[in-house]
N, CA, C and O atoms as a Tinker XYZ file with bonds, in Angstrom:
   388  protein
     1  N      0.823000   -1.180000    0.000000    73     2
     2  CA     0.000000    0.000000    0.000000    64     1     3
     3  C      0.877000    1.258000    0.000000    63     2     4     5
     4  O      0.602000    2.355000   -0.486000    81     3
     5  N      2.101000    0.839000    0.709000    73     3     6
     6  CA     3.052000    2.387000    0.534000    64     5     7
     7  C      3.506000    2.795000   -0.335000    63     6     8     9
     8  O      3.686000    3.995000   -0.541000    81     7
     9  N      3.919000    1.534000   -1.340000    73     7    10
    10  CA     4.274000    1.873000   -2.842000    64     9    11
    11  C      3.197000    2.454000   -3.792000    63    10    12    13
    12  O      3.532000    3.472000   -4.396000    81    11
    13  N      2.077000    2.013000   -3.995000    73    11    14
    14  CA     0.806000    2.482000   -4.497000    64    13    15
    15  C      0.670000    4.347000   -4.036000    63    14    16    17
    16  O      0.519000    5.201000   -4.910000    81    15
    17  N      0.750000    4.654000   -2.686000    73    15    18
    18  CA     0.717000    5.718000   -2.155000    64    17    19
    19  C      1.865000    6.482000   -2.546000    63    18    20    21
    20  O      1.761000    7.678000   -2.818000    81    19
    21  N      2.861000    5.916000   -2.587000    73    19    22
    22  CA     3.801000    7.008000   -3.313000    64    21    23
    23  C      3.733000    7.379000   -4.686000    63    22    24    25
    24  O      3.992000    8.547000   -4.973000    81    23
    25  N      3.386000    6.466000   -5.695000    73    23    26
    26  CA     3.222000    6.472000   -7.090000    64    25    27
    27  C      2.063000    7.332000   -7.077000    63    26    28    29
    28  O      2.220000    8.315000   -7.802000    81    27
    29  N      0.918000    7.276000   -6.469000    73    27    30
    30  CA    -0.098000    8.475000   -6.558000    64    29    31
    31  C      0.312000   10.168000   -5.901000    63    30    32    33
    32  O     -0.180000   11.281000   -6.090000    81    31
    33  N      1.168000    9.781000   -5.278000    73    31    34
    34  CA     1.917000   11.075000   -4.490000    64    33    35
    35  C      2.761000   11.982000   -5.748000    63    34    36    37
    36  O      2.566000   13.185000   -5.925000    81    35
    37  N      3.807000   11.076000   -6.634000    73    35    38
    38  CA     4.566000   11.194000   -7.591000    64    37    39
    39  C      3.526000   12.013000   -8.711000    63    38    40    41
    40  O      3.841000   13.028000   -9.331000    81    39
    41  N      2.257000   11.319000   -8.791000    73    39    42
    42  CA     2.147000   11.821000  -10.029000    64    41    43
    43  C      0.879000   12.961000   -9.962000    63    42    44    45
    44  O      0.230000   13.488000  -10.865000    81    43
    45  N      0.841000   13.059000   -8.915000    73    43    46
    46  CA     0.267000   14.541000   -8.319000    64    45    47
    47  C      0.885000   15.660000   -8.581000    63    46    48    49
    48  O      0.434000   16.491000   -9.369000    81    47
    49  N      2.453000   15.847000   -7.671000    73    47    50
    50  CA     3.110000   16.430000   -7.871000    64    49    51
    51  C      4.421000   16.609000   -8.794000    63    50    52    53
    52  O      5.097000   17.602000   -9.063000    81    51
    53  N      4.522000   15.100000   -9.214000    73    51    54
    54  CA     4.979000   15.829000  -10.643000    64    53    55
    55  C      6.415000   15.704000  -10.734000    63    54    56    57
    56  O      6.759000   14.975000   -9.804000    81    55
    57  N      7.570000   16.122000  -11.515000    73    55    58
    58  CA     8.981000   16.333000  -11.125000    64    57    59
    59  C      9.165000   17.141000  -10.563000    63    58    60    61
    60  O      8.295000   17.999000  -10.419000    81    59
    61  N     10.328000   17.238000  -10.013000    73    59    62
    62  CA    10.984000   18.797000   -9.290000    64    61    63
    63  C     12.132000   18.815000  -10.054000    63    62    64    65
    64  O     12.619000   17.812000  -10.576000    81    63
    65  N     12.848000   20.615000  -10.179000    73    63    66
    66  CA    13.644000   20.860000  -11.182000    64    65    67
    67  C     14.787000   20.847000   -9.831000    63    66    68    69
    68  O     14.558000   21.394000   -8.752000    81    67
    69  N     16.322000   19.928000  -10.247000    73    67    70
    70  CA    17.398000   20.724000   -9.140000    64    69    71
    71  C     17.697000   21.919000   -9.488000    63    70    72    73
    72  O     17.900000   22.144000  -10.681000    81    71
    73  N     17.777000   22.779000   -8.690000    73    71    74
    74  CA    18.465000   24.217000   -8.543000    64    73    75
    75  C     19.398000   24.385000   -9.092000    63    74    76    77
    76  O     19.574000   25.145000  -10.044000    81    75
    77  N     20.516000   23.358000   -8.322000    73    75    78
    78  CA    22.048000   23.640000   -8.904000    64    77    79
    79  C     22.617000   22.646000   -9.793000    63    78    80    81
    80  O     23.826000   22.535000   -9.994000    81    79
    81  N     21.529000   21.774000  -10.431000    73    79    82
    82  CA    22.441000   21.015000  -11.900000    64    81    83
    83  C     21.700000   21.617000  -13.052000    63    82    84    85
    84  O     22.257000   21.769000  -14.139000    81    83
    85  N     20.206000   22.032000  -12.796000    73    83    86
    86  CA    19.211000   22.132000  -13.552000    64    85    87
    87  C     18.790000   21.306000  -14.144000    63    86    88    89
    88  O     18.689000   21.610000  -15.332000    81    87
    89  N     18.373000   20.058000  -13.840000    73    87    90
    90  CA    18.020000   19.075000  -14.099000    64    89    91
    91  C     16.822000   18.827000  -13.527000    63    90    92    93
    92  O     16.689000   19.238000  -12.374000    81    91
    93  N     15.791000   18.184000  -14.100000    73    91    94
    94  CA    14.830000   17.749000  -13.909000    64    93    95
    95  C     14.702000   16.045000  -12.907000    63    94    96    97
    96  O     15.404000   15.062000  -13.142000    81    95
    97  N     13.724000   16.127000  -11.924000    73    95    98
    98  CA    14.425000   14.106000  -10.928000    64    97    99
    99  C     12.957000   14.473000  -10.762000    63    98   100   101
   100  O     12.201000   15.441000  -10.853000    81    99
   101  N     12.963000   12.943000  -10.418000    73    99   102
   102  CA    11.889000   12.224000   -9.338000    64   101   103
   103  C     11.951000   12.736000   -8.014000    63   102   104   105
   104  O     12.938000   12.922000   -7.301000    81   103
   105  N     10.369000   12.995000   -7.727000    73   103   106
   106  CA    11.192000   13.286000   -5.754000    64   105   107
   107  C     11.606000   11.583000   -5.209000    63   106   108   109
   108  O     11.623000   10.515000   -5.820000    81   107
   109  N     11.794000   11.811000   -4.334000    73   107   110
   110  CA    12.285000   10.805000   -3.467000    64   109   111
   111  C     10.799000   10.503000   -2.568000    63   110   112   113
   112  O      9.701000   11.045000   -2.689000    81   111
   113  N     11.205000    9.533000   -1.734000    73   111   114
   114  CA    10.190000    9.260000   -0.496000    64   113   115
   115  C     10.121000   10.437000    0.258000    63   114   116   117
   116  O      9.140000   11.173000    0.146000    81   115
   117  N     11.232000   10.755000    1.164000    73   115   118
   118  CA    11.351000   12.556000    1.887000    64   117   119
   119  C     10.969000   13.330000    1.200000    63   118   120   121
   120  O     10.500000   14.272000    1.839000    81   119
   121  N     10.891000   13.493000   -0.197000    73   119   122
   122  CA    10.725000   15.096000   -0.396000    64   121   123
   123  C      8.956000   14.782000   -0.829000    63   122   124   125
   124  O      8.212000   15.682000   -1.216000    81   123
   125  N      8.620000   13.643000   -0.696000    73   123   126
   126  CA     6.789000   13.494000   -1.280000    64   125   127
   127  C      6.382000   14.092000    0.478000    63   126   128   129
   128  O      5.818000   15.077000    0.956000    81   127
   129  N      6.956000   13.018000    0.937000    73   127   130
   130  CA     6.332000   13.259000    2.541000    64   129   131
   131  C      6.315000   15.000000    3.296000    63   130   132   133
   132  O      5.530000   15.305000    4.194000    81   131
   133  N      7.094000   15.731000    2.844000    73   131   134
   134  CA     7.559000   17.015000    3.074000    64   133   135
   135  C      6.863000   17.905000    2.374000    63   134   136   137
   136  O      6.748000   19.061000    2.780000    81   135
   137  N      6.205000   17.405000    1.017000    73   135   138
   138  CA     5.401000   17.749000    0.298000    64   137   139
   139  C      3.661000   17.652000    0.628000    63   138   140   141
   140  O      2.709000   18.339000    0.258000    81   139
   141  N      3.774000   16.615000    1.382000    73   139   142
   142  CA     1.981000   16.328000    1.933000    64   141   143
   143  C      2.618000   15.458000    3.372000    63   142   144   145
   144  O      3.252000   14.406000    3.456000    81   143
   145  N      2.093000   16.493000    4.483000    73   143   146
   146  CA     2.657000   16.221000    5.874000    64   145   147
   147  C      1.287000   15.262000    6.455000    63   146   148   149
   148  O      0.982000   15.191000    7.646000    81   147
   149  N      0.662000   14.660000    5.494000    73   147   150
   150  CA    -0.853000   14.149000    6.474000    64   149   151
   151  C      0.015000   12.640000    6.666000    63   150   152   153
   152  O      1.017000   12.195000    6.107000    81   151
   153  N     -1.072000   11.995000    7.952000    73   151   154
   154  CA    -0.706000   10.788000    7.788000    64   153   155
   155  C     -0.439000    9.989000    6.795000    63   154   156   157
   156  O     -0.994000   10.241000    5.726000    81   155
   157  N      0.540000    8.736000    6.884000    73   155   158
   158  CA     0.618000    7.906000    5.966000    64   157   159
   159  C     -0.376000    6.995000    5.742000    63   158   160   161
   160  O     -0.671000    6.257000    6.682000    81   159
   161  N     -0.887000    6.897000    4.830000    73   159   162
   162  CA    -2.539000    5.952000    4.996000    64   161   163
   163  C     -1.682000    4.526000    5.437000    63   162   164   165
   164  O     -2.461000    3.866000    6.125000    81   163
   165  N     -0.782000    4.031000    5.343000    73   163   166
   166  CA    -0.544000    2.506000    5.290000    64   165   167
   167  C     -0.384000    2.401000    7.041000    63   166   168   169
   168  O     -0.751000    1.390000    7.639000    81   167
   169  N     -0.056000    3.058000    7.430000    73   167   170
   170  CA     0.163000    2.969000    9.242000    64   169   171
   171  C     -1.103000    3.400000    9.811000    63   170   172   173
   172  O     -1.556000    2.759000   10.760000    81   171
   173  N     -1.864000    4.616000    9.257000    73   171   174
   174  CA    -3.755000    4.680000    9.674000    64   173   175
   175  C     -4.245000    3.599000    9.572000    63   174   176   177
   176  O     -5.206000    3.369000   10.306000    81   175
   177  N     -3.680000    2.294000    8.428000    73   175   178
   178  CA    -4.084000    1.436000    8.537000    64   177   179
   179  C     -3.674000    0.467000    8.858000    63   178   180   181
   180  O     -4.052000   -0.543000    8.265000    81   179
   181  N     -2.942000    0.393000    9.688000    73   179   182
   182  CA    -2.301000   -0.362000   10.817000    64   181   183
   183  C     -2.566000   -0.332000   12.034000    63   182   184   185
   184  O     -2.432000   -1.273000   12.816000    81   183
   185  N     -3.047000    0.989000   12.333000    73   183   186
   186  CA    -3.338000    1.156000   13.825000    64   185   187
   187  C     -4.522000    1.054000   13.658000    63   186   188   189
   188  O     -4.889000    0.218000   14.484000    81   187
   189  N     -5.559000    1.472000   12.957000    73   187   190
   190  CA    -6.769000    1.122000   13.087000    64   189   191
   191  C     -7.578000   -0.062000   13.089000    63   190   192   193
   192  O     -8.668000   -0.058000   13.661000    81   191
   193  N     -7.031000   -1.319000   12.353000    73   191   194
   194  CA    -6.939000   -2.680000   12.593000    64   193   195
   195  C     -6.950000   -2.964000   13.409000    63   194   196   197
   196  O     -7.820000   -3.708000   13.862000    81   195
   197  N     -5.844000   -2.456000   14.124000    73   195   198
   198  CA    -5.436000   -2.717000   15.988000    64   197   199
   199  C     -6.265000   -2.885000   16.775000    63   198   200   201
   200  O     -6.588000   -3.829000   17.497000    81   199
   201  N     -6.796000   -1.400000   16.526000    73   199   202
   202  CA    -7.479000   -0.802000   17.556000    64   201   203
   203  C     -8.961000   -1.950000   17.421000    63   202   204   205
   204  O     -9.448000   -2.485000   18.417000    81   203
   205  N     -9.461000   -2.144000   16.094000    73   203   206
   206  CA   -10.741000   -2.696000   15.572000    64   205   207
   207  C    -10.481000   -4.122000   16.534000    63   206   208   209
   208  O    -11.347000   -4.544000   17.301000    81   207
   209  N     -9.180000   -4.758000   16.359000    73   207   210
   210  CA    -9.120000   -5.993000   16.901000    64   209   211
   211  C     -9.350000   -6.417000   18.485000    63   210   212   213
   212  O     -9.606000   -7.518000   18.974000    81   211
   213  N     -9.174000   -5.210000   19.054000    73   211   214
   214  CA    -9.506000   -5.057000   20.498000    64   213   215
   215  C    -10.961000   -4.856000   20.812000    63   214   216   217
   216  O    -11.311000   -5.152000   21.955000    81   215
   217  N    -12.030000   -4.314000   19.818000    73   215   218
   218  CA   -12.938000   -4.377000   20.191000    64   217   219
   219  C    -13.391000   -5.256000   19.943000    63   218   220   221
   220  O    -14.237000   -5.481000   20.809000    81   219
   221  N    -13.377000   -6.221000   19.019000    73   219   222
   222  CA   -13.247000   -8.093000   19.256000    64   221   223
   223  C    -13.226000   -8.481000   20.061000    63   222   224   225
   224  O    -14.116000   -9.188000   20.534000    81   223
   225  N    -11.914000   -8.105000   20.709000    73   223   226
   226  CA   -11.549000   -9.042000   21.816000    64   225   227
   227  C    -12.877000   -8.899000   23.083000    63   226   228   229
   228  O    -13.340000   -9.831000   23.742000    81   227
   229  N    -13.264000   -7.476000   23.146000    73   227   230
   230  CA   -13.695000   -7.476000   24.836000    64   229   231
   231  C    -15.862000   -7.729000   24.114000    63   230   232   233
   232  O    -16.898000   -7.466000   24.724000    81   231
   233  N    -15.680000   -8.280000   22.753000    73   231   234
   234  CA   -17.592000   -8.409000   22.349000    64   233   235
   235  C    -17.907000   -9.891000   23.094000    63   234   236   237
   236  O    -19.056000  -10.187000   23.422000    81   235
   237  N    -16.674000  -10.858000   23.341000    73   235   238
   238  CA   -17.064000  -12.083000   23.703000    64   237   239
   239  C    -16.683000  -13.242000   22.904000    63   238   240   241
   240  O    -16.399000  -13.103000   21.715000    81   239
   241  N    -16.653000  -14.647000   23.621000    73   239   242
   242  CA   -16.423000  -15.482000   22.567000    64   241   243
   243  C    -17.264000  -16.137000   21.887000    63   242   244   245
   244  O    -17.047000  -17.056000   21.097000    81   243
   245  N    -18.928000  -15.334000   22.406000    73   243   246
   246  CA   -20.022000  -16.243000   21.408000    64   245   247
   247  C    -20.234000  -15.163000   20.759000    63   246   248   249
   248  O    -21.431000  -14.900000   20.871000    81   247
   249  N    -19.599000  -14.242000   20.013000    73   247   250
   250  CA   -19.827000  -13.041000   18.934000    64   249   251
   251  C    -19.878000  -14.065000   17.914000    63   250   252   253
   252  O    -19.679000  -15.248000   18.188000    81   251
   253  N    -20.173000  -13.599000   16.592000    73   251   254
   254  CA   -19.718000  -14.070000   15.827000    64   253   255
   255  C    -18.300000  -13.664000   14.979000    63   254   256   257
   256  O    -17.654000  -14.431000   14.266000    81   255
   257  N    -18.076000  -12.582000   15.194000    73   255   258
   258  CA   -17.408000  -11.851000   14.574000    64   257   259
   259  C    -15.933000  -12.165000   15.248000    63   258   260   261
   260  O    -14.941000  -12.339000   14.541000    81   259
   261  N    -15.889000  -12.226000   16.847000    73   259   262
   262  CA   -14.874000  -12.803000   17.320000    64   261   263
   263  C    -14.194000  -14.540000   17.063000    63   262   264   265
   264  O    -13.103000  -15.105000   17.127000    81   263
   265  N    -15.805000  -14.921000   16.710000    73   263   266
   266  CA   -15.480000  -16.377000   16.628000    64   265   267
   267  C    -14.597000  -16.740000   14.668000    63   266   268   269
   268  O    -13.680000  -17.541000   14.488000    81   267
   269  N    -15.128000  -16.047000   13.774000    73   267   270
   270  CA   -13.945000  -15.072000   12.696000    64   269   271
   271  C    -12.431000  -15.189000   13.057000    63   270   272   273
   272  O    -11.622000  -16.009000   12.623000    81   271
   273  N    -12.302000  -14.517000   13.651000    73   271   274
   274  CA   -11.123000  -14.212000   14.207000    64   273   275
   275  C    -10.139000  -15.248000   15.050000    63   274   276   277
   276  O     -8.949000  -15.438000   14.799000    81   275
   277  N    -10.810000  -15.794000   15.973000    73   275   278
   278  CA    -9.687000  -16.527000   16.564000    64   277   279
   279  C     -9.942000  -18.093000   16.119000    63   278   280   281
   280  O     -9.055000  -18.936000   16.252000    81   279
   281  N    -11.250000  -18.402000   15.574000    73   279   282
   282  CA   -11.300000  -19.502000   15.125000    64   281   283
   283  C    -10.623000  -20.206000   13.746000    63   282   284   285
   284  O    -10.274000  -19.651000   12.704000    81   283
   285  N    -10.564000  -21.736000   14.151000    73   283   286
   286  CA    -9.999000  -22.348000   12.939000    64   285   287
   287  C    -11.133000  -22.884000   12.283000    63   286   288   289
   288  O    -12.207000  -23.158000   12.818000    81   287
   289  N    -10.766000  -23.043000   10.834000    73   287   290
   290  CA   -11.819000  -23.811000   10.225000    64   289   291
   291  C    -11.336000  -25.335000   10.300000    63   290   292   293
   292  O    -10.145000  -25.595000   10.466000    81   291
   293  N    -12.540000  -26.569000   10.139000    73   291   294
   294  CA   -11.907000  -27.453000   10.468000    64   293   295
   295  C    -12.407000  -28.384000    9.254000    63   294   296   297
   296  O    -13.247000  -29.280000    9.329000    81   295
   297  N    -11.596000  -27.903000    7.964000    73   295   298
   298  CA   -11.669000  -28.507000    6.857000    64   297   299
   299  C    -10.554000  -29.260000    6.282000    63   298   300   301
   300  O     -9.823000  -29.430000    7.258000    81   299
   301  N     -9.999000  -29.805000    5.286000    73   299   302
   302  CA    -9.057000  -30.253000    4.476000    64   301   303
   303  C     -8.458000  -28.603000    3.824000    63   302   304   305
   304  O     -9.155000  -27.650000    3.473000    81   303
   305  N     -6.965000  -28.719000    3.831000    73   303   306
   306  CA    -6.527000  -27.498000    3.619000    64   305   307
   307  C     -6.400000  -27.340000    2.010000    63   306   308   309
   308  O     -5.964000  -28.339000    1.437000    81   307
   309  N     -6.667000  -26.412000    1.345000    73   307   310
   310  CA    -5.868000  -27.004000   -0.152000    64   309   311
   311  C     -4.549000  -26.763000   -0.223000    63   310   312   313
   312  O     -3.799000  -26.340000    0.657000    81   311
   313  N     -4.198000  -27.219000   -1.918000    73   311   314
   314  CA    -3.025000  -27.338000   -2.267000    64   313   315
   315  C     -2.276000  -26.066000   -2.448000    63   314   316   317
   316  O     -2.979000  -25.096000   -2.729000    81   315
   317  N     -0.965000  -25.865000   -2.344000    73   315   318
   318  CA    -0.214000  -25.030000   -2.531000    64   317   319
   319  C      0.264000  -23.424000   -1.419000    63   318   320   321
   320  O      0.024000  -23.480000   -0.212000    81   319
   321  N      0.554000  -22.852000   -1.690000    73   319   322
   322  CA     1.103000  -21.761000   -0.778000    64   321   323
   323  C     -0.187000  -21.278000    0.234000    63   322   324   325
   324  O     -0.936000  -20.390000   -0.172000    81   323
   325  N     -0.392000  -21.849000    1.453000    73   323   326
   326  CA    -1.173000  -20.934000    2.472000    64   325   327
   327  C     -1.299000  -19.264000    2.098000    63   326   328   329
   328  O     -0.373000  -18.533000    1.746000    81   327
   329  N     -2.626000  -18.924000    2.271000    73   327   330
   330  CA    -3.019000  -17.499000    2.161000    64   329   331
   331  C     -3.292000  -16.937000    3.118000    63   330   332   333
   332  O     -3.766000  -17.402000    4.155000    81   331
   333  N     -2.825000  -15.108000    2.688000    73   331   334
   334  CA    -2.134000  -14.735000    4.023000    64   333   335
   335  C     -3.411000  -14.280000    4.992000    63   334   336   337
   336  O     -4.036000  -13.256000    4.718000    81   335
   337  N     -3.661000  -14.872000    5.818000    73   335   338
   338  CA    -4.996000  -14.155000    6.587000    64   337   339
   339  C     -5.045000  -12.801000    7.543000    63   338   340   341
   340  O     -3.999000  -12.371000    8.030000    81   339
   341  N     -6.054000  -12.287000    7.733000    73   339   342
   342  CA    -5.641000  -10.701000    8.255000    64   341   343
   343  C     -5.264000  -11.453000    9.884000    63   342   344   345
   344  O     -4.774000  -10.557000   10.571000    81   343
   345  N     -5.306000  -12.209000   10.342000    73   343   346
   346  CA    -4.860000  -12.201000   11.956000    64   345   347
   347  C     -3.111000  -12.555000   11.677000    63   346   348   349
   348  O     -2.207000  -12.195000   12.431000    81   347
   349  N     -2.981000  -13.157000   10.703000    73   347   350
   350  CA    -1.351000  -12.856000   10.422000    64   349   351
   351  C     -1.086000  -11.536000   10.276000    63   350   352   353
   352  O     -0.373000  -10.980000   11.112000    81   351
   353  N     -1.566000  -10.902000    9.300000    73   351   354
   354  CA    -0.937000   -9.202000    9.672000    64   353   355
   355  C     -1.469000   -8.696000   10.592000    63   354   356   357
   356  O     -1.025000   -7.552000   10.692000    81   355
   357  N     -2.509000   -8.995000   11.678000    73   355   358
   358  CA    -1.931000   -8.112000   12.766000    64   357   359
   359  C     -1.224000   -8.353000   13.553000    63   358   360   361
   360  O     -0.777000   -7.488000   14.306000    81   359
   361  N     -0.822000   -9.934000   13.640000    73   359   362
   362  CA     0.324000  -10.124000   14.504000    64   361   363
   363  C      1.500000   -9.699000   14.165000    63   362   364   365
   364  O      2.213000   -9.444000   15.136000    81   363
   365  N      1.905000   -9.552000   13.279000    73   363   366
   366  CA     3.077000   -8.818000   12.834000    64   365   367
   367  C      3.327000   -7.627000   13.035000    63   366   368   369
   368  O      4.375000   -7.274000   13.576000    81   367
   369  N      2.271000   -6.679000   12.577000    73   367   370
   370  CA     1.979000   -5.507000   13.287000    64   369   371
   371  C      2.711000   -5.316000   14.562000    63   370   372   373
   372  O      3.742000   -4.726000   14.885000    81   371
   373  N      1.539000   -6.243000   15.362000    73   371   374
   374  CA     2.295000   -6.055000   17.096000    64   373   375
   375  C      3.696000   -6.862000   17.418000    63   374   376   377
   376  O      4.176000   -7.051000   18.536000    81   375
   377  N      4.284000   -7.336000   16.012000    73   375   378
   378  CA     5.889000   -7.972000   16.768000    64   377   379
   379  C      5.951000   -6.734000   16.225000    63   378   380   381
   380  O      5.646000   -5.968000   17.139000    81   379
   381  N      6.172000   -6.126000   15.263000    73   379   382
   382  CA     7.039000   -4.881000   14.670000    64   381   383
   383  C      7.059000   -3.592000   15.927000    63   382   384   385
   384  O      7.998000   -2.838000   16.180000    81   383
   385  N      5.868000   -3.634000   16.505000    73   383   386
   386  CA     5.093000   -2.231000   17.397000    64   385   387
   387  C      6.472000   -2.996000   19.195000    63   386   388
   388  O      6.451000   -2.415000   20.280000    81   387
């Protein structure tokens, strides 16, 4: 999502000219961010997950919505590379945090 967000950042604003080669560049990551000081949507959406996942936690374990979440399904798995489920990224989240 951060890459997506920068490429829409890029082509908002456009090139910048250097001063002292006179050359025309790409901004960089710093000079987009310096350019639009709002949050980064990819960490709004990180913490807000978070936060969503806690109100899970305290609805109960006969929610349904909790039972989503911490439950397994108890099927035959298919073939090939496991898909990534959102309780994997928020655990990651909170090793990274």
């Amino acid at each position: 999502m951060r890459v997506f967000e920068n490429k829409v950042l890029r082509k908002i604003f456009g090139p910048k000219r250097d001063e002292a080669t006179r050359e025309w560049r790409k901004l960089n990551n710093e000079g987009l961010h310096d350019l639009y000081p709002s949050p980064i949507i990819f960490r709004v959406k990180k913490s807000r997950s978070v936060r969503w996942t806690g109100h899970v936690e305290h609805m109960g374990k006969s929610r349904g919505v909790c039972r989503v979440l911490v439950g397994k399904p108890e099927r035959k798995k298919p073939l090939g590379k496991p898909r990534l489920r959102w309780v994997y990224d928020i655990k990651m989240v909170l090793q990274e945090a």
